[in-house]
Every structure is written in structure tokens, then in C-alpha cells.
SEZAZA-182898 format. One line per 2 residues: number of its first residue (from 1); for each residue x, y, z of C-alpha. Coordinates in Angstrom, 2 decimals, always signed. Each point is the difference from the previous one (the first is absolute). Last residue first. Layout:
# residues N
NUM	X:Y:Z; ...
This chain:
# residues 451
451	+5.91:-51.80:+182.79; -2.82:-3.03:-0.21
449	-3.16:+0.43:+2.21; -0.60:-0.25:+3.72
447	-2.10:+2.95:-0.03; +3.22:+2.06:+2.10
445	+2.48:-1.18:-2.14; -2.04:+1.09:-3.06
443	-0.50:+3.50:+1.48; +3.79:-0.01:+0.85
441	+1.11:-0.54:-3.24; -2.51:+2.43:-1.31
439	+1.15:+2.83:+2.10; +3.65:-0.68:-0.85
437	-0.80:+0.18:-3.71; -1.77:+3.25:-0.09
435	-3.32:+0.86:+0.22; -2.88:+1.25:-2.74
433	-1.57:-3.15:-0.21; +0.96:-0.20:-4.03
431	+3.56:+0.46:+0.42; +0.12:-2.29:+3.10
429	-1.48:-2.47:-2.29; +2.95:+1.10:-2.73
427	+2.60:-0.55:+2.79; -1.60:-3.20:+0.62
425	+0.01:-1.63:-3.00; -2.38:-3.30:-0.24
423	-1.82:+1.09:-2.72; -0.41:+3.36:+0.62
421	-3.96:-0.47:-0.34; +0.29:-3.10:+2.36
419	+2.18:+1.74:+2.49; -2.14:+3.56:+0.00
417	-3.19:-2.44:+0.68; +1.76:-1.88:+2.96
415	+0.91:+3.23:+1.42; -3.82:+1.29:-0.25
413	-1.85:-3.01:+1.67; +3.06:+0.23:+2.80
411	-1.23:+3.55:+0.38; -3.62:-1.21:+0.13
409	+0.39:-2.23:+2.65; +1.87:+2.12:+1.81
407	-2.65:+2.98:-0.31; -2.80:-2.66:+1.36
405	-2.56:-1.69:-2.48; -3.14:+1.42:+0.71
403	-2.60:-3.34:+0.41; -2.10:-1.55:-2.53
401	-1.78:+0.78:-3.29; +1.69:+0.07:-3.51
399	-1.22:+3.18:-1.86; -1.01:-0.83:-3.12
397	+2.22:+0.87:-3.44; -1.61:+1.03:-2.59
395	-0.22:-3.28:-2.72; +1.65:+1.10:-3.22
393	-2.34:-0.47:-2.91; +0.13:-2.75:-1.88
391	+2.52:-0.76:-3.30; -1.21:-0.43:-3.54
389	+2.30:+2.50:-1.06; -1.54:+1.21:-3.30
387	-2.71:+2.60:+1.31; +1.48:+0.71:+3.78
385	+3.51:-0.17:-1.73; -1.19:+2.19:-2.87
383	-2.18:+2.50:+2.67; +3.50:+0.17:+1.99
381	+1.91:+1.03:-2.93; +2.66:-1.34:-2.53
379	+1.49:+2.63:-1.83; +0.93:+0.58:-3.46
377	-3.82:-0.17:-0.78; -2.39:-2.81:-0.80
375	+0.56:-2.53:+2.24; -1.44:-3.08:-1.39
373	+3.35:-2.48:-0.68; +1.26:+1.62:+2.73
371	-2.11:-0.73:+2.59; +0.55:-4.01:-0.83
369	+3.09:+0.28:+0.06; +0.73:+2.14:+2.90
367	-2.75:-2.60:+2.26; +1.75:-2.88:-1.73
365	+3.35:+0.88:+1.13; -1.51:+0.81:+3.42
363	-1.58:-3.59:+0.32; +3.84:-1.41:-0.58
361	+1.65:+2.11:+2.50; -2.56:-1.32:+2.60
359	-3.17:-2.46:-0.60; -1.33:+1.21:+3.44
357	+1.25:+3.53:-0.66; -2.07:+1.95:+2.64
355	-0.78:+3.27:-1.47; +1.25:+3.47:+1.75
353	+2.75:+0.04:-2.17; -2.07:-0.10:-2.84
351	-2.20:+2.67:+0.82; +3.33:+2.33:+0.49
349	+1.24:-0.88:-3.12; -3.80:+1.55:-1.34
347	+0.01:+2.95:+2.15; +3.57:+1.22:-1.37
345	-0.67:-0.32:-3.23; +2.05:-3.15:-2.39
343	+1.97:+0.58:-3.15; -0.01:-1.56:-3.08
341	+2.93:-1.14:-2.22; +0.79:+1.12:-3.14
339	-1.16:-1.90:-3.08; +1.79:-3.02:-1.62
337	-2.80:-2.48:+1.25; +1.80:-2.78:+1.68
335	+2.70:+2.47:+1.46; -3.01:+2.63:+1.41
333	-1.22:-3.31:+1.48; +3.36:-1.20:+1.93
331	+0.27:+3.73:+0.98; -3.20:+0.42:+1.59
329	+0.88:-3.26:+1.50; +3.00:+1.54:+1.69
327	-1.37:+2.82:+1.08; -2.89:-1.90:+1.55
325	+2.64:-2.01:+1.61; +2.18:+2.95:+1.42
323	-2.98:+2.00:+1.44; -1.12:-3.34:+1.66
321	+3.34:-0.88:+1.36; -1.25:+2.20:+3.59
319	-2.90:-2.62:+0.33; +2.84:-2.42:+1.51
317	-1.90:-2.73:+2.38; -3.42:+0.48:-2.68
315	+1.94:-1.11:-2.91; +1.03:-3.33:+1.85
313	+3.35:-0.43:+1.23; +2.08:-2.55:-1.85
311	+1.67:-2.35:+2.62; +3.34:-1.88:-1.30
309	+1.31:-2.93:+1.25; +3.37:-2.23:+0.04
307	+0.40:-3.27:+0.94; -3.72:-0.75:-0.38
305	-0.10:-2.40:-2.74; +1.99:-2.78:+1.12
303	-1.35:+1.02:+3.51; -3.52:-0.22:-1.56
301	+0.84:-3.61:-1.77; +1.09:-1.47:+3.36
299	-3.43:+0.93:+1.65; -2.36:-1.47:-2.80
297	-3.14:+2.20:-0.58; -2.92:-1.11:+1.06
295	+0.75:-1.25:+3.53; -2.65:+2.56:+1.71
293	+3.63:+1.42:+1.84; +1.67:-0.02:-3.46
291	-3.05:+2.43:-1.70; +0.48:+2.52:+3.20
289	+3.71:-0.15:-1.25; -0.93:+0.62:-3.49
287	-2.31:+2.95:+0.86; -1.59:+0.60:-3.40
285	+0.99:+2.60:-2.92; +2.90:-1.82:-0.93
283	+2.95:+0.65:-2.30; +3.29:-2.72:-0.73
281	+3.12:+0.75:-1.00; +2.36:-3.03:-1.40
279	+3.26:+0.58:-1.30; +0.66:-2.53:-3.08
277	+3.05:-2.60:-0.41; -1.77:-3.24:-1.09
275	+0.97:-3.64:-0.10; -2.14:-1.99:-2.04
273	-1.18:-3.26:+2.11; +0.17:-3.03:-2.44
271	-2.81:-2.76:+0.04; -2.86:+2.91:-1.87
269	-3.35:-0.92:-0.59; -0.91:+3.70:+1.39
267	+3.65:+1.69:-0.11; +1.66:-0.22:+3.73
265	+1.53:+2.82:+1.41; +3.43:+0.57:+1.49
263	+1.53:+2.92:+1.99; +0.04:-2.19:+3.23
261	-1.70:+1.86:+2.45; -2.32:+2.14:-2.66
259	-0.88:-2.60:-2.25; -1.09:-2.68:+3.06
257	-1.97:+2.58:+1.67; -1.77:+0.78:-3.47
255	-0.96:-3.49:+0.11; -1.36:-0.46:+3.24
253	-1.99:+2.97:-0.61; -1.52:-1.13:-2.83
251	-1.25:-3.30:+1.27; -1.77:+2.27:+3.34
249	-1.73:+2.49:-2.56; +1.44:+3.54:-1.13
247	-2.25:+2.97:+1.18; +2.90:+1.63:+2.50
245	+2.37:+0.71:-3.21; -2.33:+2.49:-0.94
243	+2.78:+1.06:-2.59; +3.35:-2.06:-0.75
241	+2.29:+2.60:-1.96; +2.68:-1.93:-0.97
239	+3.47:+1.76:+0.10; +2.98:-0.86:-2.63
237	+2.85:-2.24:-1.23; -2.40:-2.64:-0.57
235	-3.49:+1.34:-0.21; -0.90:-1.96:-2.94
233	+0.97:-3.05:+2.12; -2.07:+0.69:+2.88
231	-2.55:+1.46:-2.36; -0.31:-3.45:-1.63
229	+1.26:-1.39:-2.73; -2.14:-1.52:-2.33
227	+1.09:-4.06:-1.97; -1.93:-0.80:-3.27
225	-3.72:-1.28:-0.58; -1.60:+0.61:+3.14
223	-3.20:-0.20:-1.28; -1.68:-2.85:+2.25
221	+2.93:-0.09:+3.34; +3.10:-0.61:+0.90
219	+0.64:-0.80:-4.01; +2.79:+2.15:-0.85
217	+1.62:+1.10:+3.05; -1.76:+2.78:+3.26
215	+1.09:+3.50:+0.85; +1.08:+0.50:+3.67
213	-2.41:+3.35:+0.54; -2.36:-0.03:-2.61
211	-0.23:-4.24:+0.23; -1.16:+1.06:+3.65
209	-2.32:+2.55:-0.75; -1.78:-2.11:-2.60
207	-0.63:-2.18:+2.45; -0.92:+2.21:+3.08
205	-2.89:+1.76:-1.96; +2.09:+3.83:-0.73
203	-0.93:+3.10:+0.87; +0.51:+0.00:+3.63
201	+3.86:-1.18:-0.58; +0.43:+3.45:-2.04
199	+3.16:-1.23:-1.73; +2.58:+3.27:-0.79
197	+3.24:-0.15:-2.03; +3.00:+1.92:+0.25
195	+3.12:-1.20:-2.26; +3.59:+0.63:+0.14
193	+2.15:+3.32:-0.44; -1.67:+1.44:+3.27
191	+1.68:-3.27:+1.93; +2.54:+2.78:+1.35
189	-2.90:+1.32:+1.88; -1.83:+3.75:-0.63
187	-1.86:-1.84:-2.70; -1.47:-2.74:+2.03
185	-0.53:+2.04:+3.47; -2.25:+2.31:-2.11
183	-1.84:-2.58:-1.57; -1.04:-1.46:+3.42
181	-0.80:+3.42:+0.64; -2.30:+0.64:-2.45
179	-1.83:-3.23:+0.13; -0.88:+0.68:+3.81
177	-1.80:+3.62:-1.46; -2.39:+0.64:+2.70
175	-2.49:-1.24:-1.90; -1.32:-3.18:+2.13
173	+1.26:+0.54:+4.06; +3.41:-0.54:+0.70
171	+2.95:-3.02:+0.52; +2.99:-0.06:-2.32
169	+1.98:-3.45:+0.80; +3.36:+0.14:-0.46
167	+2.46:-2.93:-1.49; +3.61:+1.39:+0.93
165	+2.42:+0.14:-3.32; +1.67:+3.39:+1.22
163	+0.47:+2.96:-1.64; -3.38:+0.73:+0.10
161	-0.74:-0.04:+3.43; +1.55:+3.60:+1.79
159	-1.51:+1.72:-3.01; -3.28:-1.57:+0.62
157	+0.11:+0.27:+3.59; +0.39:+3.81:-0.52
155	-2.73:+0.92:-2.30; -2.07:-1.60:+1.81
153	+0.99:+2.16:+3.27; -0.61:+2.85:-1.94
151	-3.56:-1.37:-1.31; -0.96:+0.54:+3.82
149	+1.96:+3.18:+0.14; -1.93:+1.54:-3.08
147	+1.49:+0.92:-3.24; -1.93:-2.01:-2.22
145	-0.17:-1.52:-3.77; +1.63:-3.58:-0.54
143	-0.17:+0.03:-3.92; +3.43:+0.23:-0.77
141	+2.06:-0.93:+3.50; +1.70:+3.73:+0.71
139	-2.35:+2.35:-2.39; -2.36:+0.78:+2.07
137	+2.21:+0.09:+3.02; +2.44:+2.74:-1.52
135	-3.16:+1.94:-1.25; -1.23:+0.09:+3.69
133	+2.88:+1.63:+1.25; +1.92:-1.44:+2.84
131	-0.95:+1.08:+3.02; +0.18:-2.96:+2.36
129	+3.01:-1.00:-1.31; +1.91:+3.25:+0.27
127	-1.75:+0.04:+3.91; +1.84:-3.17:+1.00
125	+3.24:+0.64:-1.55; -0.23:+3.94:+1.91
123	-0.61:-2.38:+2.84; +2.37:-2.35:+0.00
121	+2.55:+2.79:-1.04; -1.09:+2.07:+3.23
119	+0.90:-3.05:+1.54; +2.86:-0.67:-0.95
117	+1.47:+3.68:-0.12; -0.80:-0.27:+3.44
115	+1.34:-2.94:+1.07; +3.30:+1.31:-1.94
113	-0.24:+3.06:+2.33; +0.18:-2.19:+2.72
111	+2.63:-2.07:-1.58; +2.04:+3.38:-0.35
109	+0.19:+1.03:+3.48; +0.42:-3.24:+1.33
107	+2.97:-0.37:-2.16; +1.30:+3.51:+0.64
105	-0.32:-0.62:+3.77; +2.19:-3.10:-0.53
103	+2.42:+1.10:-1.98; +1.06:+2.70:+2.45
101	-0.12:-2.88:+2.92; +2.57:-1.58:-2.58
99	+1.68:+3.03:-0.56; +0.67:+0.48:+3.86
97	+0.90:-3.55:+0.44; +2.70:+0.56:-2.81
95	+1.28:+2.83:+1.22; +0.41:-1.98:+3.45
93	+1.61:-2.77:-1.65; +2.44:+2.45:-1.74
91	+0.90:+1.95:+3.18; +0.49:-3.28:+1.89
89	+2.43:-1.04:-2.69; +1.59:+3.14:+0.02
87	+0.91:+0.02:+3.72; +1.04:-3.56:-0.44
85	+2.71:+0.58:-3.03; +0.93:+3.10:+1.90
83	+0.62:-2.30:+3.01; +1.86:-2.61:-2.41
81	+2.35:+3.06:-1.69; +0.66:+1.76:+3.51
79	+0.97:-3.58:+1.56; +2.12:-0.51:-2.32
77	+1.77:+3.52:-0.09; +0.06:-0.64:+4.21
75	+1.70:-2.99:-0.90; +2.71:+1.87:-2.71
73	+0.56:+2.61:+2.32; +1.07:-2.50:+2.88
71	+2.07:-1.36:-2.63; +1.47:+3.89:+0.82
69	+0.81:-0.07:+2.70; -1.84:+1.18:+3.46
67	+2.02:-1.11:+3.13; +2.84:+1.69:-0.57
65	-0.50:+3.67:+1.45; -0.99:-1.71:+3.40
63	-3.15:-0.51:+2.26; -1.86:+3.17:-0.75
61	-1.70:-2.20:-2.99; -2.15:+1.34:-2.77
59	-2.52:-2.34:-2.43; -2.87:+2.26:-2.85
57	-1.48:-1.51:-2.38; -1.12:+2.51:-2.15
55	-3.73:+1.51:-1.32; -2.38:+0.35:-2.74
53	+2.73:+0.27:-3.16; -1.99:-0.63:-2.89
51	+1.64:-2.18:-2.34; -3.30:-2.64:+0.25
49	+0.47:+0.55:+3.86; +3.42:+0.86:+1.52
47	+1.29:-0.43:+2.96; +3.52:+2.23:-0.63
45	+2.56:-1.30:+2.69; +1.74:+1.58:+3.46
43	+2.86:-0.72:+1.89; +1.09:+1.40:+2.75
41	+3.28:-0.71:+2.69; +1.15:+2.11:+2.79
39	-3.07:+1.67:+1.95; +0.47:+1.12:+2.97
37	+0.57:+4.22:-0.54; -3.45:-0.47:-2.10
35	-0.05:+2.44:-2.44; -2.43:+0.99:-2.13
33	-1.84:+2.27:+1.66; +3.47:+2.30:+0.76
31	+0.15:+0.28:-3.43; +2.65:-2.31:-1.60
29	-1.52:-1.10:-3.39; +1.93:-2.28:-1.69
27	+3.08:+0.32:-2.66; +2.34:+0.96:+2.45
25	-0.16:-3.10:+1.84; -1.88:+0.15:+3.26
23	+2.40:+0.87:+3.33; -2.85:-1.93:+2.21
21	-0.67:-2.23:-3.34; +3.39:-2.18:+0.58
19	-0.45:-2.32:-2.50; -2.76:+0.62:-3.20
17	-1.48:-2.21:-2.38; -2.48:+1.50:-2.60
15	-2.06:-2.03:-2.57; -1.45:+2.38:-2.77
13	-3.13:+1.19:-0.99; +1.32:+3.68:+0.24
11	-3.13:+1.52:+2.28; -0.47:-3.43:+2.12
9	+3.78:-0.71:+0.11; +1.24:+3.44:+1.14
7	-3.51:+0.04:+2.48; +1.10:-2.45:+1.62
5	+3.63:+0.75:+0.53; -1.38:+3.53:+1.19
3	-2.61:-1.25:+2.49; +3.07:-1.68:+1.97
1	-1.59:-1.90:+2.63
């Protein structure tokens, strides 16, 4: 073949057609390489890829100086345009399988570093919570007082339940403060505007605490001279407080269940229900469900009441709020007085945390009220509590006798310890055993615990 022809089109981008190539028009190259004494008609044409010239197609016959013309130029031009058309088709698709293989990698690259940013966020969320100051939590539902991870998690069904008209039952043991937080999902609600009203059903003879809940019309009863609503209807647009809701009787129960499915109550001597629009949260120092199993408490009333529930821990479950309450009542007193507040030694917060708390947050108010109302100096001391307190001596503990627990049994023992202190966070448990995440994962895999 005549090299020259082709490389003529290839270096000018221009078809060539040539006839009689063994003399080779003056024009072409005639070294003795590109000859070809047999050759007598050439024709060459630009292939050409997105203007780039990549190659020619090339045709040469030794038959006769005729036989290429030049239509025959215009089909090999044709053909040059639709293979160029190919070749950069197939260069495209392959530059775009090469980004998309590119993408890939980058996209794998970056969701695992996403996963990581994730999770470090999880945890940094985790561990904000867990620390926040204890002035933030003193302050964060008025007279709720404690930083602890048991009054955490309190903290955090109430905000998650106020916004919504659920009934919730508070369950915990007799001065943990059940009041207090039954106020504190009213006025963090949208029905804060509205009432809040509190019936202490153990207070009341069942008679007069029915007509205090529905009301009752003029002449029900000897001395009802004019019509009383009652706190369902007093509570309209608001929460009512319903307190040791476990001690009402059989009658009143059937009642109440009848007020809170249908939203209507019926006045004592009344025809006409009333219909009533009033969030219901109940409070409970019994076992309600225990009380359903000895049928005496009615089953469809305690899911009425029960959609929602709240357990206060006792004092003695969170001893680390104790610095924070007697602060805070310390306050509360210096307030009532107009003098500054007292402080407390060492020795003597540390013989209260080492008392029991049977009657709980409310037993320690009295303790700092009573103690200050004697203590003679700035500071409350350990021979005022021991003098004023009225509270026994801490019990030492006894040895409990039996046999040596193994070194598993007391690791597990010592996870499950960090996890209740940490409140359920397991980077800060892992904080406080002195291991890192990964080891306490597997640790809890390995006890058949939760990771």
C-alpha cells in the first residue's frame, strides 16, 4: 500500500484519491518506501473522532487506474464519519464506566466515613446528655431537683408526653415527688393555659368523692342547695391530678371508667351527662396490675389509665441528687426567711447519704427543715443532724455468708453497675470501667446481655 497517500490524509485531515500511484503524483511522497510499482488507484479519508483525526480509511486497487472514483470517496467518507461515530461512542461508554466505578469507590469511601461521623455523633449526643450540668436540670421542670440517670430518664418521658393528651399513670413509692411531675407534664403541655387540679381519692369517703369529681344539682342530696361542678368540669381545658387512684371503691371505678372513655360525667342527681375535655394522669404507690389479678381493681379502667407510665425512683435508687436537694431546700428556707442560705459539712451530707430514705425526697425536706430551724451557725453540721435529724444510725454493713463468687461473675456484677450508673450509655459505662467501647460490646455479647 501506499503509506504516503495515508499518511497525506491522516496528517492534512483531508480525503485523498490518487490513479496511477507507481509514478505517484507530484504532490505525494515518492521514496522508494512508498511506492508500490503495482499499485494504480488509492484513496484515502480522515477518520476522525470528536475533530480529532485518529486514523483513515484507507481502499487501493492494482487492478486498473479507473476503478477508484471518486463517489467511491464519498462512501469511504461515510463510512469514515459512522466508524468515527462508533469509535467515539465506545470511547464515551467506556469513560463513563470508568467514572462510574470512580463514583463508586468515592461513595463507599464517603458512607463509611459518614458511619463514622454517625456514630461518633451518637455518642458525643449520648455523652452531652449524660453530662449536662446540674444547674440546667434543676432548673428544667421547676421544682423537679436531680441530675441522676434514673431521674434522666424521667425527665425524658415527660418531655416526650406532654405534648400529647395520653392519660399516664405515675407509679412510685410515697414522697418521691409523683405530684411534681404530674404538674410538670401540665405546664410543659399546650393545655398549660387551662386548669390543674389534684383529688387525693384516699382522702376522700367514696360519696363525697364522687360528687367532687362529677359535681352533683340542686337537691341530689340534704344541702345541696344550687348546682357544683365537679373537677372533671373545672378541669376542662386542663390536667386532673387523680392521686392514690388505686384506693377508689368498685362503684367509683365504674364511674371514672365511664368519664375517661367517653369524656362525659354524670353530676350526682344529674339526667344529662356533661361532656368534658380534661387530660387525666393518675399516681399510685401500689402494684395496680398485682391489684387486677386479686380482681380489685377493674381491668378495663387500668388500660384506660395505663396508656402511658411513669416510674419515680425512690431517693435511695439515685443518692447522687442528694447534694442537689439539700441545696435546694436550703434555698427554699433561706427564701422564706430573707437570710442567706446555709451550708452543709462534708461529714454531715455524707451521713445523709448513707441513710435509707424510706419516706424519700419528702422525709429529706423535713430532715433540712427541721435542722435548720435549730442550727445555730451558717453551717449545718453532723452533731445538728445527729441532734435535730431524728434519723437512726446507719446500720454497718455485715458480711453476707456463702460461697466466693467467681471473677466472671463478678465482672458481669461490675458491667451491669457501670450501665445503671451511666444510665443506660455505654460509652460512658465503658468510661467508668476503664475500657473502650469495643471491649464492652463484646463483654456484653459474651454474658448474653444487650450490645
Amino acid at each position: 500500500p501506499s503509506l504516503a497517500v495515508a499518511r497525506r490524509a491522516l496528517e492534512t485531515g483531508e480525503a485523498v484519491l490518487a490513479t496511477g500511484a507507481e509514478a505517484g503524483p507530484p504532490e505525494l511522497d515518492t521514496s522508494a518506501s512508498a511506492r508500490d510499482p503495482g499499485m494504480r488507484s488509492v484513496l484515502a479519508v480522515p477518520l476522525r473522532v470528536r475533530e480529532e483525526t485518529v486514523g483513515v480509511v484507507y481502499l487501493d486497487s492494482r487492478l486498473d487506474r479507473g476503478v477508484l472514483r471518486s463517489e467511491h470517496l464519498d462512501v469511504a467518507a461515510r463510512l469514515a464519519e459512522q466508524a468515527g461515530i462508533a469509535i467515539g461512542t465506545a470511547r464515551m461508554l467506556a469513560e463513563i464506566e470508568q467514572q462510574r466505578e470512580r463514583l463508586e469507590r468515592l461513595n463507599a469511601r464517603l458512607e463509611r466515613t459518614l458511619e463514622a461521623e454517625r456514630s461518633a455523633l451518637a455518642t458525643a449526643r449520648e455523652e452531652l446528655v449524660s453530662s449536662r450540668s446540674s444547674f440546667d436540670l434543676r432548673f428544667r421542670f421547676e421544682e423537679l431537683v436531680g441530675g441522676s440517670p434514673a431521674m434522666q430518664r424521667v425527665y425524658h418521658l415527660i418531655e416526650r408526653l406532654a405534648p400529647k393528651k395520653l392519660p399516664v399513670l405515675v407509679v412510685g413509692e410515697s414522697g418521691t415527688g409523683k405530684e411534681l411531675i404530674a404538674r410538670a407534664l401540665h405546664r410543659t403541655s399546650d393545655r398549660s393555659g387551662g386548669p390543674f387540679l389534684t383529688v387525693n381519692c384516699a382522702a376522700l369517703p367514696e360519696p363525697l368523692l364522687e360528687s367532687e369529681l362529677f359535681g352533683y344539682k340542686r337537691g341530689a342530696f340534704t344541702g345541696a342547695v344550687r348546682d357544683k361542678p365537679g373537677y372533671f368540669e373545672l378541669a376542662h381545658g386542663g390536667t386532673l391530678f387523680l392521686d392514690e387512684v388505686g384506693e377508689m371503691g368498685p362503684a367509683m371505678q365504674a364511674k371514672l371508667l365511664r368519664a375517661v372513655q367517653d369524656g362525659e360525667v354524670l353530676p350526682v342527681g344529674g339526667k344529662r351527662p356533661v361532656r368534658v375535655d380534661t387530660r387525666i394522669v393518675s399516681a399510685t404507690h401500689q402494684d395496680l396490675s398485682a391489684l387486677v389479678r386479686e380482681g380489685k381493681f377493674r381491668e378495663d379502667l387500668f388500660y384506660r389509665i395505663h396508656v402511658a407510665r411513669i416510674d419515680v425512683p425512690p431517693l435511695r435508687e439515685r443518692r447522687e441528687d442528694i447534694p442537689l436537694l439539700v441545696q435546694h431546700f436550703l434555698a427554699a428556707v433561706a427564701e422564706d426567711e430573707g437570710q442567706p442560705p446555709k451550708s452543709i459539712e462534708p461529714d454531715a451530707l455524707r451521713y445523709l447519704l448513707s441513710h435509707h430514705w424510706p419516706g424519700n425526697v419528702r422525709e429529706l425536706q423535713h430532715v433540712i427543715l427541721r435542722v435548720s430551724a435549730f442550727a445555730r451557725g451558717a453551717s449545718i453540721t453532723l452533731r445538728d443532724l445527729r441532734s435535730y435529724g431524728d434519723l437512726p444510725e446507719p446500720a454497718a454493713p455485715q458480711p453476707t455468708p456463702g460461697a466466693v463468687e467467681t471473677l466472671e461473675e463478678l465482672e458481669r456484677k461490675q458491667i451491669l453497675l457501670a450501665l445503671e450508673r451511666a444510665g443506660g450509655n455505654k460509652a460512658r459505662a465503658a468510661h467508668l470501667l476503664g475500657i473502650n467501647r469495643a471491649t464492652l460490646f463484646r463483654k456484653l455479647r459474651r454474658f448474653g446481655l444487650s450490645a
